[in-house]
N, C-alpha and C positions, 0 to 999 in steps of 0.2 A: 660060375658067373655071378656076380653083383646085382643084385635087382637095381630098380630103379631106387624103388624106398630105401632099400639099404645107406644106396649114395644118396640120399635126400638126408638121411639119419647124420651119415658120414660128415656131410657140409656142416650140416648144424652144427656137430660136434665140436668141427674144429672154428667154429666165430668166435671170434675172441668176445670176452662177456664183459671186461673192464675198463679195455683201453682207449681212452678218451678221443684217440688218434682216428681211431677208425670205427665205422659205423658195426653194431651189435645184431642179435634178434631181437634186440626188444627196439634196437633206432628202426630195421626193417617191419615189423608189427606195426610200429605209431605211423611210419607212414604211411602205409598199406589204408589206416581207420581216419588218418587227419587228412592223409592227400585224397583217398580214392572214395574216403566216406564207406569200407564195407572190409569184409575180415580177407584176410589172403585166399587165392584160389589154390589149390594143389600144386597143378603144375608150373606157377609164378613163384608159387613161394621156393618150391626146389630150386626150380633155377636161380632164383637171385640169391640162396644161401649159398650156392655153389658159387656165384661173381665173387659175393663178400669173401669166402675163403681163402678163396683163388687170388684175388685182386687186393685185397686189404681196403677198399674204399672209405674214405673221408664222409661222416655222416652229412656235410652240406651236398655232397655230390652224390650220394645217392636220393635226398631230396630233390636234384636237379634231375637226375634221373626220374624219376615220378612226373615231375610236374614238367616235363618235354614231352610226356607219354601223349598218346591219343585219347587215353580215357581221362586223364584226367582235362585234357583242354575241352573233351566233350562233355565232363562233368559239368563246367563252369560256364560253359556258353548254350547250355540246352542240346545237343545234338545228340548222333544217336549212338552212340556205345550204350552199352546197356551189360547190367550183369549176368552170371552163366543161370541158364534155366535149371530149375530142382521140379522134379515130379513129385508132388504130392498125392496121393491116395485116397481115393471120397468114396461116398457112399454110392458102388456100382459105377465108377468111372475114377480115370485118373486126369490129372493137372498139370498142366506144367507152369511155373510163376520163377518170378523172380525175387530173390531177398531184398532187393534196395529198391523197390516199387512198394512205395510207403504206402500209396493207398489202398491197393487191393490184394496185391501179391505175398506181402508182410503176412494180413492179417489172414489171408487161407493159409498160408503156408504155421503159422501157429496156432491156431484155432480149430480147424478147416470146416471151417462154418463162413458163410457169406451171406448177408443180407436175409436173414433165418423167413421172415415175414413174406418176402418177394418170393422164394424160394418153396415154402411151403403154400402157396398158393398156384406155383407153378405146378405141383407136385400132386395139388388136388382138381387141376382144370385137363393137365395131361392124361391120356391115355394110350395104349398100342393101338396106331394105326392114324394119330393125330399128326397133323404138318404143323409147325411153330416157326415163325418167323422173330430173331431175335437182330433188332436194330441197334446197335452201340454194341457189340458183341462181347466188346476190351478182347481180355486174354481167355473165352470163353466157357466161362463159368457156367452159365445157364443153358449155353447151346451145347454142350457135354449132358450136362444135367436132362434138357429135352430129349438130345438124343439116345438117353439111356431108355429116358420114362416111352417115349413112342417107338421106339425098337426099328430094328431093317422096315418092317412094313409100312413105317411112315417115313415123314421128311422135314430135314430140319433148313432153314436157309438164314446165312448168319451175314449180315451185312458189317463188316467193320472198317476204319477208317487208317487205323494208325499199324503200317506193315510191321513194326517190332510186334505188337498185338497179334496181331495175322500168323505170322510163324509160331507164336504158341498152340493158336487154338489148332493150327496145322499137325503137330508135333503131337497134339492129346490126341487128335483123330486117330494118326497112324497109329498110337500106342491104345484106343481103346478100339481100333476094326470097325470105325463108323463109316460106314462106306457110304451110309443114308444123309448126308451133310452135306452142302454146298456152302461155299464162302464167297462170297464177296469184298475186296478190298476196295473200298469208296467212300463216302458219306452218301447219305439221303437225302436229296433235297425236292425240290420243285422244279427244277430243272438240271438239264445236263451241262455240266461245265467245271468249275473249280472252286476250292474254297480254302483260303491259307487257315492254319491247323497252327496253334503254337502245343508244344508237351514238352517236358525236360528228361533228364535221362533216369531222373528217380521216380517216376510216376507213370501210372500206365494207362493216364487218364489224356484227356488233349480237349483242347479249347477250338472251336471256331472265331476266328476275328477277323478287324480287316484286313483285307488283301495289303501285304507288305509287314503286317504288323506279325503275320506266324514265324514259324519256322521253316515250313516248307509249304507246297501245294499237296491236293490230294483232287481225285477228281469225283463230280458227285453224280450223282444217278438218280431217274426214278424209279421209286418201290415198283409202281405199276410195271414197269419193263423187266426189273430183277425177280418179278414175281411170276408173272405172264404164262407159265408154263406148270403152274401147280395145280393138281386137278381140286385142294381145298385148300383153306388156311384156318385153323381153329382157334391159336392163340397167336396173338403180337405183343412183343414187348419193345417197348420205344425207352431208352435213356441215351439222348444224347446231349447235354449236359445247355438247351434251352432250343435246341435246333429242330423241337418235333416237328411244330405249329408246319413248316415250309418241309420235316418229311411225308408230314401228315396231307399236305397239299397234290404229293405226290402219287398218293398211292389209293385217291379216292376211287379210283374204276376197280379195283381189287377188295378194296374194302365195302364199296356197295354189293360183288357180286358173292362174295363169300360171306362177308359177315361174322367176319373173327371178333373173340372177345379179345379184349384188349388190355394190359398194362402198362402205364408209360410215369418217369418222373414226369413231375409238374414245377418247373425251375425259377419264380418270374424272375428272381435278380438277373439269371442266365441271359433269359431270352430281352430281358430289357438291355441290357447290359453290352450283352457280343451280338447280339441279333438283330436290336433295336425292335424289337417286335411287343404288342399287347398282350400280355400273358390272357386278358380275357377274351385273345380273339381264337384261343386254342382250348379255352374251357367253351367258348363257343361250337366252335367244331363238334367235342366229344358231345355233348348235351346235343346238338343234332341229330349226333351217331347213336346215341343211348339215350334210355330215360332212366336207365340205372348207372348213377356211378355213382362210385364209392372211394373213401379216404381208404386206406390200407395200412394201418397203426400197425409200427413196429412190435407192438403185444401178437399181430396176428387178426386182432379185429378191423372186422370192417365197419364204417361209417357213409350213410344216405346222405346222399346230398343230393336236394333238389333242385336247386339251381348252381349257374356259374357264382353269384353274388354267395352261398352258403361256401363252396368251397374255399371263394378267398376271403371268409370271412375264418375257415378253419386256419388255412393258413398266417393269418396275421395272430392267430391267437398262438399256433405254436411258437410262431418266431418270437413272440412276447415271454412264452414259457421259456425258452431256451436262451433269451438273451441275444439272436442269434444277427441282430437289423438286416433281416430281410433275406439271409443268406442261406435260410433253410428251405428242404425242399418237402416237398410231398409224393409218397407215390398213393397213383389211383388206378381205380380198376371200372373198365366201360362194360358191361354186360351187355353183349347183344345177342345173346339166346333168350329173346323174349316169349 
């Protein structure tokens, strides 16, 4: 019997390579990288070597073919096709990303390193037997990473927003036996309700806006409630790309009664921006909650900052170094083991 690969070889073989009449592998290749923006999947490519063989197809109509597809009308208008997940391999836990999630998925999936500074602080605040609460989960990088560092005897609880996200970090559980995990699929706010979400299909990131301006709904929750049932919380980490300030609102009766240290981006373009909020009324907050917090420099070092006014004075000095008008962020760290 024929394997499949065999017949996949077989197709190939017989495409014609020159004739102008009909489309080639290399007319299937280009549009595979110009229509769908990413390289062939396995079992697409065989089959359509086997159409062109079999069929003789006109290279306009196999572009018409592409571009009637569903992924590529969901490439173009934001929605959610999305490309096949690759398990990457980390250190004590596995991943699963995507190749055409430019922002996060890309760079583990080559690297497999992520945000080295966030991560090695997580790394020295965890231990076995710690609960970590991770707010912006994405495709759950850190909430793998906690659930490795605090073991079955703790507990991890991941709040994330955008369900193509969700099914990753679902997928690394099964594959790394995290039994000790809970997910959540929602956003955080101040109250329970909805918040339109806009994200495209190359990024694994997603905006809060206004209602009508997303791409879809999601529904929001508060921490207090999704938390409500852990007998500690040790670490929080907030990146929700300016939406803390209103998770932050949320989850004060948790946060007074545990007393988690805390990491959260500090976003202001974000939270002025899609939020319409006072970036200094969430450095208010933490300066409440702590009398230590600190910058969290991508070297790894930490920075004192004694008031709200020193932080955003840090901040305007990076965005200066980096060129960036205002679009840079910070991450911080609240110590509340005083």
């Amino acid at each position: 019997m024929t394997s499949a690969t065999q017949q996949s070889e077989a197709a190939e073989e017989a495409l014609p390579t020159r004739a102008p009449d009909y489309a080639t592998r290399e007319d299937l290749h280009h549009a595979y990288r110009l229509l769908l923006g990413r390289e062939p999947d396995a079992s697409g490519w065989s089959h359509l070597c086997r159409a062109l063989s079999e069929q003789r197809i006109p290279p306009a109509d196999l572009a018409m073919r592409f571009m009637e597809s569903a992924e590529f009308a969901a490439r173009h208008s934001g929605k959610a096709h999305h490309g096949p997940a690759e398990e990457v391999v980390l250190d004590g836990f596995s991943l699963f990303v995507r190749a055409d999630d430019r922002d996060i998925g890309r760079h583990i999936r080559a690297t497999h390193l992520y945000e080295t500074h966030v991560t090695a602080a997580i790394r020295n605040l965890l231990v076995p037997g710690n609960v970590f609460v991770d707010v912006g989960a994405n495709i759950g990088y850190f909430t793998n990473l906690a659930a490795h560092l605090v073991g079955p005897a703790g507990r991890v609880v991941a709040v994330e927003a955008l369900d193509k996200n969700a099914q990753l970090i679902f997928r690394a559980l099964e594959r790394n036996g995290f039994d000790h995990v809970r997910v959540s699929v929602c956003a955080a706010s101040d109250r329970n309700g909805r918040v339109s979400i806009r994200s495209d299909s190359g990024t694994s990131n997603g905006q809060a806006v206004a209602a009508g301006a997303g791409d879809f709904f999601v529904q929001t929750r508060l921490l207090d409630d999704l938390t409500a049932d852990l007998p500690r919380i040790d670490l929080v980490k907030l990146d929700i790309e300016g939406f803390e300030l209103l998770a932050w609102r949320g989850f004060r009766r948790m946060l007074t009664k545990h007393r988690p240290n805390v990491l959260t981006e500090f976003h202001p373009y974000c939270m002025r921006k899609f939020v319409g909020l006072d970036p200094g009324e969430y450095l208010d907050e933490l300066f409440a909650y702590s009398s230590e917090v600190y910058v969290l420099n991508v070297d790894g070092k930490m920075l004192r900052c004694g008031s709200p006014e020193d932080v955003m004075s840090r901040w305007v000095s990076e965005n200066d170094v980096a060129n960036a008008d205002g679009k840079r962020h910070l991450d911080l760290f609240a110590s509340a083991k005083q």
